[in-house]
ZANURO-129348 format. One record per residue: residue number from 1; x, y, z of N, C-alpha, C, O in turn; residue in three letters. Coordinates in nm, 4 decimals. Layout:
BEGIN
SITE pos n_xx n_yy n_zz ca_xx ca_yy ca_zz c_xx c_yy c_zz o_xx o_yy o_zz code
SITE NUM X Y Z X Y Z X Y Z X Y Z Ala
...
END
This chain:
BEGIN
SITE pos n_xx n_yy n_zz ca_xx ca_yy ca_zz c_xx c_yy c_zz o_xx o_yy o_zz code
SITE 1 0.5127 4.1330 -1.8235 0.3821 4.0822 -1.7908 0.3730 3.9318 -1.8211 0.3155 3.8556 -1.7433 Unk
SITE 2 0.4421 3.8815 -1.9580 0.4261 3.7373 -1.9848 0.5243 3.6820 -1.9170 0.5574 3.5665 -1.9443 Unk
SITE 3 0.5746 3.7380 -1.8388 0.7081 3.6727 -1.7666 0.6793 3.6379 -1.5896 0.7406 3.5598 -1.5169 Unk
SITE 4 0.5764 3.7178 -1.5612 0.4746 3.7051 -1.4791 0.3892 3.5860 -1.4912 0.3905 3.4846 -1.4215 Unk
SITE 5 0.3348 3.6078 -1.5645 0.2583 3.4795 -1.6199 0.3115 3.3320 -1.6274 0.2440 3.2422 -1.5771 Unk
SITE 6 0.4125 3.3090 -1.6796 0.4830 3.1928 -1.6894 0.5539 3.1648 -1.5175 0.5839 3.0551 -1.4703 Unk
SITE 7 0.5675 3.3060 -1.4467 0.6507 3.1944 -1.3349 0.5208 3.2018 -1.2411 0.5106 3.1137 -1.1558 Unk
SITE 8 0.4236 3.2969 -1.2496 0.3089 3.2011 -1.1950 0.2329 3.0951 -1.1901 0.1628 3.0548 -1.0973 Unk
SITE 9 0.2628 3.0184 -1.3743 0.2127 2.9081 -1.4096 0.2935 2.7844 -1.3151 0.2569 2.6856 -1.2514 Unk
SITE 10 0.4422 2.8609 -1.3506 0.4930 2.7461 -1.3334 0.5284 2.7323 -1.1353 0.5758 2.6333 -1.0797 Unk
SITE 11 0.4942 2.8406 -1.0796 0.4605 2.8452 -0.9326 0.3099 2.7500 -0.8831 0.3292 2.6542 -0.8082 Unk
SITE 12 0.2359 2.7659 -0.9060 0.1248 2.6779 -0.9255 0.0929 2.5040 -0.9573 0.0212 2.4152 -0.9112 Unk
SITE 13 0.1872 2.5196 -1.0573 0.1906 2.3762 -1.1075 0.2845 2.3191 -0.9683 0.2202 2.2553 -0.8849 Unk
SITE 14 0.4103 2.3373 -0.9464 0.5219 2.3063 -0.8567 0.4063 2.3013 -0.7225 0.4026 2.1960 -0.6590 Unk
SITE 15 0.3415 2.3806 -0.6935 0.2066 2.3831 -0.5629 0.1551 2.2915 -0.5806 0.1852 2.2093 -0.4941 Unk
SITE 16 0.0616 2.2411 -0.6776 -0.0603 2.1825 -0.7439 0.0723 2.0041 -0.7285 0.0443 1.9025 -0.6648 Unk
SITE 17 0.1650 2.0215 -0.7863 0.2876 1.8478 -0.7625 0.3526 1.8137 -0.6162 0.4112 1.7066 -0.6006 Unk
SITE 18 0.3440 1.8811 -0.5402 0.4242 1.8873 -0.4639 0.3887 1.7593 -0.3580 0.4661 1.6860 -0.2962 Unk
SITE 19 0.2328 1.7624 -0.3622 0.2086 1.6628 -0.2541 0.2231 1.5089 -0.3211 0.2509 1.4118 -0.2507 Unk
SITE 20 0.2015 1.4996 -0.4612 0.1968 1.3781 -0.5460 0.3715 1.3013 -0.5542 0.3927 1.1879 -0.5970 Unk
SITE 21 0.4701 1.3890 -0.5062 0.6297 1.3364 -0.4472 0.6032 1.3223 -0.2920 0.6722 1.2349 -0.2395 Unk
SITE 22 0.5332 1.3777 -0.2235 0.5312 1.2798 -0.1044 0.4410 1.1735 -0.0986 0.4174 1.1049 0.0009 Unk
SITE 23 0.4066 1.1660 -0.1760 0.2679 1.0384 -0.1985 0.3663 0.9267 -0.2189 0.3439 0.8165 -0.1686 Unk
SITE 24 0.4893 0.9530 -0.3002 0.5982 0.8425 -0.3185 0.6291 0.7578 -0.2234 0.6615 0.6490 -0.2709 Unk
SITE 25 0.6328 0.7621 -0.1051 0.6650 0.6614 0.0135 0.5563 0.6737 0.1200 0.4834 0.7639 0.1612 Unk
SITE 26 0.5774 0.5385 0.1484 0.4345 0.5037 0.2552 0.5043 0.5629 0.3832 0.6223 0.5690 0.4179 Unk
SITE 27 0.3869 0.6040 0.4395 0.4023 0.6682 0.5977 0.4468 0.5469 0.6974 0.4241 0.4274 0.6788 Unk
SITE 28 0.5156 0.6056 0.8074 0.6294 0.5033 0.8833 0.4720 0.4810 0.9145 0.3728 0.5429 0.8759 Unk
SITE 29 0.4906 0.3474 1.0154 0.3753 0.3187 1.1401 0.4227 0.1380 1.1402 0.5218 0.0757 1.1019 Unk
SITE 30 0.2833 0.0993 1.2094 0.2732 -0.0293 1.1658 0.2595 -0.1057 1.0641 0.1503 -0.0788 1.0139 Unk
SITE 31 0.3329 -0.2200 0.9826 0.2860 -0.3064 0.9417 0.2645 -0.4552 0.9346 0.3221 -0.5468 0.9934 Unk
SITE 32 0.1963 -0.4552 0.8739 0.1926 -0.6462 0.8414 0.2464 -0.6883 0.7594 0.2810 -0.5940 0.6883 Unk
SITE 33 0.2844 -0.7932 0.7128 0.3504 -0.9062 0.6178 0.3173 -1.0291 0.6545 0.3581 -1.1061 0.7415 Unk
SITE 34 0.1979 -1.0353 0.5339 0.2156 -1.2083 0.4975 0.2863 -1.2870 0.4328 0.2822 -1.2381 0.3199 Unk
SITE 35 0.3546 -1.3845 0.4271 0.4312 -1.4652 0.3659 0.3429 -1.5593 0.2334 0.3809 -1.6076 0.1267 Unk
SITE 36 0.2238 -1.5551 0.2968 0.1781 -1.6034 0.1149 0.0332 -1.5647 0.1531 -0.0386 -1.5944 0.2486 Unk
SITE 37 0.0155 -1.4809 0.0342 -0.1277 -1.4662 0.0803 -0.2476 -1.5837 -0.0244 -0.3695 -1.5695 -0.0154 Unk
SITE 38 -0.2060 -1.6542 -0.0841 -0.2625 -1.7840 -0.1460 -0.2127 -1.8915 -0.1422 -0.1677 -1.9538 -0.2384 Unk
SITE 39 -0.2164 -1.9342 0.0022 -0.1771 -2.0840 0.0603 -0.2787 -2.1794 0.0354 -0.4011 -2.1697 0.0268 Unk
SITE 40 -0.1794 -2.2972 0.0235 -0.2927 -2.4333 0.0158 -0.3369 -2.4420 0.1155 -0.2848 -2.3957 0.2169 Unk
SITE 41 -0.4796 -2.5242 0.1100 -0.5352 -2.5941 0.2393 -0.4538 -2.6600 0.3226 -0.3855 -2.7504 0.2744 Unk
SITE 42 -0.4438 -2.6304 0.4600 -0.3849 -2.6757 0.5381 -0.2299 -2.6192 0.5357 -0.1667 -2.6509 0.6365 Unk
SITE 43 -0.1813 -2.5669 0.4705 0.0038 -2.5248 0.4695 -0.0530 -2.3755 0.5756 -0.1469 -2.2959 0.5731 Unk
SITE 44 0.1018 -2.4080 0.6850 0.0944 -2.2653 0.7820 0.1879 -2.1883 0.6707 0.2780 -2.2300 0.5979 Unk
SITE 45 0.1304 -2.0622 0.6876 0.2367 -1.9438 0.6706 0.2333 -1.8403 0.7751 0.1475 -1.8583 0.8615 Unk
SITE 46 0.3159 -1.7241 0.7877 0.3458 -1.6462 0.8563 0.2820 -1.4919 0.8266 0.2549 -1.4221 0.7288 Unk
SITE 47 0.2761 -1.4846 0.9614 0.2146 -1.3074 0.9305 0.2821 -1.2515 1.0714 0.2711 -1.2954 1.1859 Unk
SITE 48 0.3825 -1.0976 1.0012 0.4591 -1.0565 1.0869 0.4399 -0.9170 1.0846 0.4284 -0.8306 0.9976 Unk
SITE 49 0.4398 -0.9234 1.2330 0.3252 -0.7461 1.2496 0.4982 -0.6725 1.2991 0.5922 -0.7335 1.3500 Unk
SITE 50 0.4895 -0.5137 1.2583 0.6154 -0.4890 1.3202 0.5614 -0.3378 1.3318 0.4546 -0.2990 1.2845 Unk
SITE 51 0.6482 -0.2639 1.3986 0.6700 -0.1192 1.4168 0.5407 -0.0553 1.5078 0.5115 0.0642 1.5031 Unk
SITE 52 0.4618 -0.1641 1.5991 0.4208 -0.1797 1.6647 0.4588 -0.1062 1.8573 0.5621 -0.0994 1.9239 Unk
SITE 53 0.3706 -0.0812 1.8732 0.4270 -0.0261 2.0188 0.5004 -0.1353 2.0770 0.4724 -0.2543 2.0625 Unk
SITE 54 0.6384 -0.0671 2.1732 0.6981 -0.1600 2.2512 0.6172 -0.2645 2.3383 0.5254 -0.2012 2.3904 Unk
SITE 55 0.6120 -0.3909 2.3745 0.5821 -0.4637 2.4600 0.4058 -0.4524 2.4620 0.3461 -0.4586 2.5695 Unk
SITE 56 0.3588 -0.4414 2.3783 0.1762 -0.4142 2.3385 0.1405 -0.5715 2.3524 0.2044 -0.6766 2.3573 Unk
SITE 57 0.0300 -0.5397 2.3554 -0.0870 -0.6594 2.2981 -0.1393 -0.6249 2.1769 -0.2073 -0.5264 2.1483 Unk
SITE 58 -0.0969 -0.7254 2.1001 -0.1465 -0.7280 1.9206 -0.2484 -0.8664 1.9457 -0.2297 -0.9792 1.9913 Unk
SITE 59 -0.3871 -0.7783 1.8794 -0.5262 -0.9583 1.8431 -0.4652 -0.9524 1.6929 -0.4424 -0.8544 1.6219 Unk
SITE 60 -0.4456 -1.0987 1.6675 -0.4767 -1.1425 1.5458 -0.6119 -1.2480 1.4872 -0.6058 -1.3709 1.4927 Unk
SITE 61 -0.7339 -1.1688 1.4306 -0.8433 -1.2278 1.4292 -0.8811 -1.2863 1.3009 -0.8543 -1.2156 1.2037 Unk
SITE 62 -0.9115 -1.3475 1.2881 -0.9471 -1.3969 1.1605 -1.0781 -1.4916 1.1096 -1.1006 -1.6041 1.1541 Unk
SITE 63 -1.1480 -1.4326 1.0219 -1.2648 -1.4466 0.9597 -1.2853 -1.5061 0.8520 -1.1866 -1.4765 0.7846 Unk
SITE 64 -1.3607 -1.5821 0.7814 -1.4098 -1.6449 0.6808 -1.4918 -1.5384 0.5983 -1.5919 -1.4911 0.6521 Unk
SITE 65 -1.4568 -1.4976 0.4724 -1.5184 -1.4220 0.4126 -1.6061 -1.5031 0.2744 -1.5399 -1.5682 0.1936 Unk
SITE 66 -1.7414 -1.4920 0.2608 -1.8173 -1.3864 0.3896 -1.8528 -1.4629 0.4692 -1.8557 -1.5845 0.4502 Unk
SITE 67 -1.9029 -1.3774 0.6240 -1.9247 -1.4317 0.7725 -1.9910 -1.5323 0.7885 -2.0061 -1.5902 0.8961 Unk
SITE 68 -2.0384 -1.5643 0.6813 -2.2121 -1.6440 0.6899 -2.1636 -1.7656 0.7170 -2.2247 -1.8302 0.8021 Unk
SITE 69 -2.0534 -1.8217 0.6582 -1.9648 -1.9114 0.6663 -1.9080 -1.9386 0.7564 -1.8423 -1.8504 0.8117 Unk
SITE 70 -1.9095 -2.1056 0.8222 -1.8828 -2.1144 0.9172 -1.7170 -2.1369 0.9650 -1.6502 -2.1902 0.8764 Unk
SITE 71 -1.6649 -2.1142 1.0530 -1.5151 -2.0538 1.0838 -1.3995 -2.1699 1.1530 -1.2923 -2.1514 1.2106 Unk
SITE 72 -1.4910 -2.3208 1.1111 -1.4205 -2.3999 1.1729 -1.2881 -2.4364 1.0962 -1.1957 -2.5030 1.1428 Unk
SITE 73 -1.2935 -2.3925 0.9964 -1.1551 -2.4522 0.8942 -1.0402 -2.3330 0.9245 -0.9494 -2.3113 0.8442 Unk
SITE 74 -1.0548 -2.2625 1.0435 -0.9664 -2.1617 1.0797 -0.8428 -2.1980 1.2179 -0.8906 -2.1943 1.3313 Unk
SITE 75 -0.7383 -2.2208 1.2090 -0.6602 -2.2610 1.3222 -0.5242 -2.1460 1.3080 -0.4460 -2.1131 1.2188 Unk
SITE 76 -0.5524 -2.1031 1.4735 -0.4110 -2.0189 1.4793 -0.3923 -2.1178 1.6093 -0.4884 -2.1512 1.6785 Unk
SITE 77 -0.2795 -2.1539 1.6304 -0.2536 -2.2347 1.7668 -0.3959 -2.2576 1.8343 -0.4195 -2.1998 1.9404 Unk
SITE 78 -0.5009 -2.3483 1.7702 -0.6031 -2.3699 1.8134 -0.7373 -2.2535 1.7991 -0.8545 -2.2860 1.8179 Unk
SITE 79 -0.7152 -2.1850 1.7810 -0.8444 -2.1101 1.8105 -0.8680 -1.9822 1.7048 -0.7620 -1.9700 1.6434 Unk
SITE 80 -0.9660 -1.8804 1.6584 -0.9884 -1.7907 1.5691 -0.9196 -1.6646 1.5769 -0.9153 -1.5753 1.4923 Unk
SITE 81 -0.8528 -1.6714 1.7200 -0.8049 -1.5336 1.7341 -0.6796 -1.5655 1.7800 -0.6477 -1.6842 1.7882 Unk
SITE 82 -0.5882 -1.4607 1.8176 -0.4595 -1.4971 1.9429 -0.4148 -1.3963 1.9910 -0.4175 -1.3122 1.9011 Unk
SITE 83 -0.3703 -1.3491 2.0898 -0.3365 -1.2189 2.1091 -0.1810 -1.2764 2.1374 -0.1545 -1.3953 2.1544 Unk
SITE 84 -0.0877 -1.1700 2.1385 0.0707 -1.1923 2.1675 0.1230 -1.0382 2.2103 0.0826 -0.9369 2.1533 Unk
SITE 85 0.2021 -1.0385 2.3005 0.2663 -0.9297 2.3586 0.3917 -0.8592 2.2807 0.4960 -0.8835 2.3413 Unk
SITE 86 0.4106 -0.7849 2.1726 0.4824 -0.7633 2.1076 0.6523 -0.7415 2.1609 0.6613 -0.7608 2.2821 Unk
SITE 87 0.7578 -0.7132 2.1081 0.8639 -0.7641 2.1874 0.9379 -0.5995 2.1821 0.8780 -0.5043 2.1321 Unk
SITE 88 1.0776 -0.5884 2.2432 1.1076 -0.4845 2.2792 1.1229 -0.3623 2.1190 1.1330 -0.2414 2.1397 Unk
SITE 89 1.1224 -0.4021 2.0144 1.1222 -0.3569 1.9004 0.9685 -0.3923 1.8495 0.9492 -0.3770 1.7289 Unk
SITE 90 0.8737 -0.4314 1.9185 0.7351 -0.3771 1.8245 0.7447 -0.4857 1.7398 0.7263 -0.4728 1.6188 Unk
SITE 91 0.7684 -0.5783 1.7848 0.7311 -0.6806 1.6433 0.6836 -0.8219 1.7119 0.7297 -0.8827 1.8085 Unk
SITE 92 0.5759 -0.8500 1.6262 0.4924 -0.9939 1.6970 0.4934 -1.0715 1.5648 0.4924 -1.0134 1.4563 Unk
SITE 93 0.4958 -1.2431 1.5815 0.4646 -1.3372 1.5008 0.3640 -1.4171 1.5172 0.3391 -1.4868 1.6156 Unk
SITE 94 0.2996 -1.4055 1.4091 0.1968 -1.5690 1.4332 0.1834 -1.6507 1.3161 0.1820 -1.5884 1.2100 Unk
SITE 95 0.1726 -1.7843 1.3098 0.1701 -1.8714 1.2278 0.0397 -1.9391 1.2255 -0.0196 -2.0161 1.3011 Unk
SITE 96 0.0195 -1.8918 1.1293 -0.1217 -1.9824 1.1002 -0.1724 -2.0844 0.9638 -0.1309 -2.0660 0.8494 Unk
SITE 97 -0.2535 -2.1753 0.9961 -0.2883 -2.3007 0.8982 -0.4376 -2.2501 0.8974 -0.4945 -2.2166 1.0012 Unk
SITE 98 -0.5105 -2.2462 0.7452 -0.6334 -2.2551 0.7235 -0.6621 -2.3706 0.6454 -0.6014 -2.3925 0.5406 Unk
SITE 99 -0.7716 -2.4639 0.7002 -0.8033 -2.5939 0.6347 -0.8674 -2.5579 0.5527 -0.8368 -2.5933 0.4389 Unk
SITE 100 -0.9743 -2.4796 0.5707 -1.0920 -2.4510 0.4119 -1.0603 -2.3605 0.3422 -1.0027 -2.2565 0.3740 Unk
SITE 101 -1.1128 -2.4109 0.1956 -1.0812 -2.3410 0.0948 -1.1159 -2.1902 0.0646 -1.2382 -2.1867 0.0780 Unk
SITE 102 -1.0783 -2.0804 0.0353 -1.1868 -1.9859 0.0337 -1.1316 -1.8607 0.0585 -1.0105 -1.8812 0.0657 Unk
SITE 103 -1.1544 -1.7370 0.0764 -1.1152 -1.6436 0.1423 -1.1358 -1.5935 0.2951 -1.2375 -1.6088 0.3628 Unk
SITE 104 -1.0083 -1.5267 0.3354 -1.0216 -1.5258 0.4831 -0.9934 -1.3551 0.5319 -0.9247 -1.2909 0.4524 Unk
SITE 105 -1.0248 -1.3081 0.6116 -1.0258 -1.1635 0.6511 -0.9053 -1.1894 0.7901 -0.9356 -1.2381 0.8991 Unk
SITE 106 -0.7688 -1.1426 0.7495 -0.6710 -1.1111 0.8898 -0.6731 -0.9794 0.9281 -0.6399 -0.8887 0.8517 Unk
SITE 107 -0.7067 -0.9640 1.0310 -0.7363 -0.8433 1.0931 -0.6633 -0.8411 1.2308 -0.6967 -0.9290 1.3103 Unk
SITE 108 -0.5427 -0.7281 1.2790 -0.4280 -0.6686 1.3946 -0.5606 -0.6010 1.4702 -0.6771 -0.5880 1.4324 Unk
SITE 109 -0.4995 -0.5679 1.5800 -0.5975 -0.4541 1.6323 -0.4985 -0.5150 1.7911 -0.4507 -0.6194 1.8353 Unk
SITE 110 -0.5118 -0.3714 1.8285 -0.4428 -0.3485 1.9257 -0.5266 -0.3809 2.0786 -0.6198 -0.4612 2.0835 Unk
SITE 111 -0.4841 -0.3163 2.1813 -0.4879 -0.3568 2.3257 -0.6633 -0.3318 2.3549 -0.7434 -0.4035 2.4150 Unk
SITE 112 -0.6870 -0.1631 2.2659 -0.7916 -0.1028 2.2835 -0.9222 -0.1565 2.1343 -1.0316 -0.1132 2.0981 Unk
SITE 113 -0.8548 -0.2392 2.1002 -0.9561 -0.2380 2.0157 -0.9384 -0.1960 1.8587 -0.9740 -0.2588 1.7590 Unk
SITE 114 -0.8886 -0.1010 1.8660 -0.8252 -0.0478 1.7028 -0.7799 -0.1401 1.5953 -0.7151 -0.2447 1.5985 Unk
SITE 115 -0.8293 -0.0759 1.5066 -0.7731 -0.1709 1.3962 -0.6387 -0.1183 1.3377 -0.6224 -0.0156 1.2718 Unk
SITE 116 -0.5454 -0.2108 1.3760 -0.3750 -0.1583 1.2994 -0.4284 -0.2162 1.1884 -0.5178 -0.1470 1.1398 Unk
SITE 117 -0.4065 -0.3184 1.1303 -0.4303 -0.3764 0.9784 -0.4754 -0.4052 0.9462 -0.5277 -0.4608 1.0428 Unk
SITE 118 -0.5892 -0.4645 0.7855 -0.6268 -0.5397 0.7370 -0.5695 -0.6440 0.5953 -0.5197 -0.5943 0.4943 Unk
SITE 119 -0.5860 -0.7678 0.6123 -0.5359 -0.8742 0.4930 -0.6235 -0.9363 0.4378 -0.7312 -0.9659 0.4896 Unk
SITE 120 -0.5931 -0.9595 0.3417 -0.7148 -1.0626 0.2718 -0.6116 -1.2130 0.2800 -0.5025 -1.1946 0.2261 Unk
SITE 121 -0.6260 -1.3182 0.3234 -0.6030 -1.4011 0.2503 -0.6563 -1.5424 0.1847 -0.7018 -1.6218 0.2670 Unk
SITE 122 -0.6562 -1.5846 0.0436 -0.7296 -1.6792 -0.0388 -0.6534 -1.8161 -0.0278 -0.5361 -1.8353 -0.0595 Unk
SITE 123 -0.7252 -1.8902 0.0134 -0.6862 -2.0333 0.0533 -0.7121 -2.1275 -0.0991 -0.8248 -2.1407 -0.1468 Unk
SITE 124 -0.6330 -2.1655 -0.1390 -0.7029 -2.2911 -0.2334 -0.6761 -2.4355 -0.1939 -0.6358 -2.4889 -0.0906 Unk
SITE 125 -0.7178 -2.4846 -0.3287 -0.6794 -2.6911 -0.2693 -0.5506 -2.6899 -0.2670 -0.4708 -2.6028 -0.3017 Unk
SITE 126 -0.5329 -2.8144 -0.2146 -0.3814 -2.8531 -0.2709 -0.3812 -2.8840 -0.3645 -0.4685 -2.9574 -0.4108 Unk
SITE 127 -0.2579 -2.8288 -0.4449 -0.2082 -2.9072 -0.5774 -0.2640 -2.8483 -0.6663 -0.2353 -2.8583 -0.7856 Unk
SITE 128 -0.3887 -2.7495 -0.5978 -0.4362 -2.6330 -0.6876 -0.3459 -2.5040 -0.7226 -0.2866 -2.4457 -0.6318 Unk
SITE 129 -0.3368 -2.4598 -0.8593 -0.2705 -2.3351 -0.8513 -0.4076 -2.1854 -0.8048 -0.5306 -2.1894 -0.8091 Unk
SITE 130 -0.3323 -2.0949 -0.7728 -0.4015 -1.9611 -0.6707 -0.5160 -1.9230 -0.8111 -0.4878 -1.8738 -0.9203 Unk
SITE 131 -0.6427 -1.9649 -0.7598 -0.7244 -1.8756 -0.8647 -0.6604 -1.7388 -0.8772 -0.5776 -1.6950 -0.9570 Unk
SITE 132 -0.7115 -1.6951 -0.7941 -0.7007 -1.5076 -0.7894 -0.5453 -1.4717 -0.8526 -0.5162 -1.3528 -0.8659 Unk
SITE 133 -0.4539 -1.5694 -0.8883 -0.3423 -1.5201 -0.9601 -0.3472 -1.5290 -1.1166 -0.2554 -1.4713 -1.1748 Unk
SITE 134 -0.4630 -1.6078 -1.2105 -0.5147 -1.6619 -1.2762 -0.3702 -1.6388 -1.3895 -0.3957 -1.5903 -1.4997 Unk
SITE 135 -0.2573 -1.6667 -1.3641 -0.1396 -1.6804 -1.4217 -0.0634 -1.5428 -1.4825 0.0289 -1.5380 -1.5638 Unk
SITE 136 -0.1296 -1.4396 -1.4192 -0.0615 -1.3112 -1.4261 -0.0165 -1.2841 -1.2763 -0.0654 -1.3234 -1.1704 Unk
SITE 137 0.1277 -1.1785 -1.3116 0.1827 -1.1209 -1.2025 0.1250 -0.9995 -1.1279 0.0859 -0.8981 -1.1856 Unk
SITE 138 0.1225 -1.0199 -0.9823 0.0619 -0.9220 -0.9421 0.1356 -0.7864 -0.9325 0.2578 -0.7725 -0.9374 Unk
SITE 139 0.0477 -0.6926 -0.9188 0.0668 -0.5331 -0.9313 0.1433 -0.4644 -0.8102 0.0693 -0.4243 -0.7205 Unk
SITE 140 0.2614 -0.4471 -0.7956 0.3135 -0.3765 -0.7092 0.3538 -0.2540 -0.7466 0.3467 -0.2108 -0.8616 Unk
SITE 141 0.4124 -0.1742 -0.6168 0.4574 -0.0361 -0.6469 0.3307 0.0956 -0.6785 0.2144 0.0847 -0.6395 Unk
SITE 142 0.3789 0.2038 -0.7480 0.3000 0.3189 -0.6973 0.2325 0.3580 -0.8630 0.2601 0.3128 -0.9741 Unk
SITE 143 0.1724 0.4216 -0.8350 0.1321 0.4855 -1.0144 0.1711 0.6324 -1.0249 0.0995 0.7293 -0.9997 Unk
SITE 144 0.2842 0.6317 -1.0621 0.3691 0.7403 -1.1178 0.3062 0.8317 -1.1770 0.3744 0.9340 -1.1832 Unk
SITE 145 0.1742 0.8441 -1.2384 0.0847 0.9379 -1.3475 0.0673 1.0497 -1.2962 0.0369 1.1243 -1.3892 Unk
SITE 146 0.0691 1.1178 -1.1814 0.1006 1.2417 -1.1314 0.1961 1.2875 -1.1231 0.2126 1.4087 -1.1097 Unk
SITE 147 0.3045 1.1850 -1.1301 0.4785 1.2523 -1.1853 0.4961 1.3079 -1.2723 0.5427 1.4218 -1.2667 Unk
SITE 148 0.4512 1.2206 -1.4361 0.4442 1.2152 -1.5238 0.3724 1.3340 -1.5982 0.4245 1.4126 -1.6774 Unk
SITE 149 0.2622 1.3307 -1.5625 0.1829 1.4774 -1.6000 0.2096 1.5865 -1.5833 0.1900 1.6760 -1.6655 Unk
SITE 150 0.2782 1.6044 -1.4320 0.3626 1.7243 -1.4016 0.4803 1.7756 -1.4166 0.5150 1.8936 -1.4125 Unk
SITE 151 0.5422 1.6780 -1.4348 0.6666 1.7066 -1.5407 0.6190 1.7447 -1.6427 0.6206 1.8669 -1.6579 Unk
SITE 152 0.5652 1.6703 -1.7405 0.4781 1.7235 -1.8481 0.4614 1.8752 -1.8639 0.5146 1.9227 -1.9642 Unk
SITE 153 0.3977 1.9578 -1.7835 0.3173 2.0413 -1.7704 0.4362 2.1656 -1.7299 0.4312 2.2870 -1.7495 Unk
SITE 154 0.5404 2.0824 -1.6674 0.6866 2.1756 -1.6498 0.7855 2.1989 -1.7663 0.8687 2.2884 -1.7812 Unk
SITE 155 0.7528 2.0907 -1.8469 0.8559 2.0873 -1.9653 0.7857 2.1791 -2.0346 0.8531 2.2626 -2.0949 Unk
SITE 156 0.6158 2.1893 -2.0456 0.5849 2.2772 -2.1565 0.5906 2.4365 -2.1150 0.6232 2.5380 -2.1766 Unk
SITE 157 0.5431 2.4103 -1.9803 0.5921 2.5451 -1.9315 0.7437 2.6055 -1.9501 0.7471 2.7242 -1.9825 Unk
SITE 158 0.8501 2.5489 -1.9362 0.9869 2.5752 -1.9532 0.9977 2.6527 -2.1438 1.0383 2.7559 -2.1971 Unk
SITE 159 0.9188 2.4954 -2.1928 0.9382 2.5639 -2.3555 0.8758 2.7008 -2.4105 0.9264 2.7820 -2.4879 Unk
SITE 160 0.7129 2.7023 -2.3283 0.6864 2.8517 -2.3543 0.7664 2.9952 -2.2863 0.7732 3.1103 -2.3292 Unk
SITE 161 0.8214 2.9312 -2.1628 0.9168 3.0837 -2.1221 1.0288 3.0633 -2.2361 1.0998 3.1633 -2.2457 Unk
SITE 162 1.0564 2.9791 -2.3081 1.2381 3.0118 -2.4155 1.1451 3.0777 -2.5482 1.1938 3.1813 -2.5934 Unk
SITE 163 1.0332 3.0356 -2.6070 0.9729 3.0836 -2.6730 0.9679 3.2571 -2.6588 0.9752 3.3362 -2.7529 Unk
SITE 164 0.9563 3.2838 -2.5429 0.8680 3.4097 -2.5165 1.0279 3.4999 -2.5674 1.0670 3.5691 -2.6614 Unk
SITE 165 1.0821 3.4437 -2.4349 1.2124 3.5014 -2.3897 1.2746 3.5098 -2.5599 1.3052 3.6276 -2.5787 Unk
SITE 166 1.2930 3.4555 -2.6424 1.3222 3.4751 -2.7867 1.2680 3.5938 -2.8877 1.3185 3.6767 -2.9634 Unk
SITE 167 1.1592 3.5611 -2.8528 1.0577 3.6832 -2.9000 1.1061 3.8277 -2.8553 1.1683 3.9052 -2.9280 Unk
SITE 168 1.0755 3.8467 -2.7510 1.1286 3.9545 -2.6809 1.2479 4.0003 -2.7220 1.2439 4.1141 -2.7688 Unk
SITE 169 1.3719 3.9383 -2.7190 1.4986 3.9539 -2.7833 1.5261 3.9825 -2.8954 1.6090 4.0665 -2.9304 Unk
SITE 170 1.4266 3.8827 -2.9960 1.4077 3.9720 -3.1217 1.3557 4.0434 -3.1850 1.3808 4.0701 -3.3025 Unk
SITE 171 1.2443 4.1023 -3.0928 1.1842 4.2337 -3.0946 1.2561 4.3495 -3.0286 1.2392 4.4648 -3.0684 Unk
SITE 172 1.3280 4.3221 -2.9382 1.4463 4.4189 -2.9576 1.5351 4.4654 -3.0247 1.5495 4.5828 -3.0591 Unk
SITE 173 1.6123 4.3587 -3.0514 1.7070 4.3856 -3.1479 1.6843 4.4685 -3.2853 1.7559 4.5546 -3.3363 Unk
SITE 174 1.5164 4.3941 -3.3438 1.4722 4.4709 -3.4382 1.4229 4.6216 -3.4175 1.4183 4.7033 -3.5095 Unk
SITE 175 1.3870 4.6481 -3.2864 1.4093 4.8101 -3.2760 1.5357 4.8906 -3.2385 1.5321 5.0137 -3.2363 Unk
END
């Protein structure tokens, strides 16, 4: 009966983890990459859309956050938006320079309208270092704490079946 018990616990738990190991890697599709997302005023950097439908139309739009603000310190080859025909592998480039200081909203979106991506990126002065980095490293990668717990929760489960399984044995033996 307690032997029941334990591989139901530990059937459950293995149910209850299972989706938190596929949580480990991001789903294929599209993405973006910016090359700096806290550029000085005026320096171009790059933003490279990929895995994109063959030969598509990708908008790259971009906003002054917040809207209220007016959008003239924004240049992609002249203008707020750009569209580009992605190439036989799904991948489009655009280079862009923001003159004003501030935060900016990059936003993909496809032929129909959809939104493939969203970016933030924070413009400062020149010669300014990136507020928003305020001299700490930023946070990459995943938060493991659903690994961690469930292992946890397997190790103790493992120790109460050797526990049991002991017991039992030497309640035999003693009869």
């Amino acid at each position: 009966m307690i032997r029941r018990l334990v591989l139901v616990a530990a059937t459950a738990a293995a149910l209850v983890l299972a989706p938190s190991t596929a949580m480990a890697y991001p789903p294929p599709g599209f993405a973006t990459v910016v090359t700096d997302v806290t550029p000085a005023a005026g320096a171009a950097f790059g933003v490279h859309m990929s895995n994109a439908k063959a030969r598509a139309a990708v908008t790259l739009a971009l906003t002054h956050n917040p809207v209220t603000l007016d959008n003239h310190g924004i240049s992609i080859a002249g203008t707020k938006s750009l569209s580009k025909i992605t190439s036989a592998a799904g991948v489009a480039d655009f280079t862009v320079s923001l003159t004003e200081i501030g935060a900016y909203s990059l936003v993909a979106t496809d032929a129909a309208g959809a939104v493939l991506s969203s970016q933030i990126v924070t413009v400062h002065a020149v010669g300014a270092a990136p507020a928003a980095a305020g001299g700490k490293l930023s946070r990459t990668g995943f938060d493991a704490t659903g690994l961690a717990v469930g292992g946890g929760l397997l190790v103790l489960a493992g120790a109460g079946a050797v526990v049991v399984a002991k017991r039992r044995k030497s309640s035999q033996a003693a009869a």
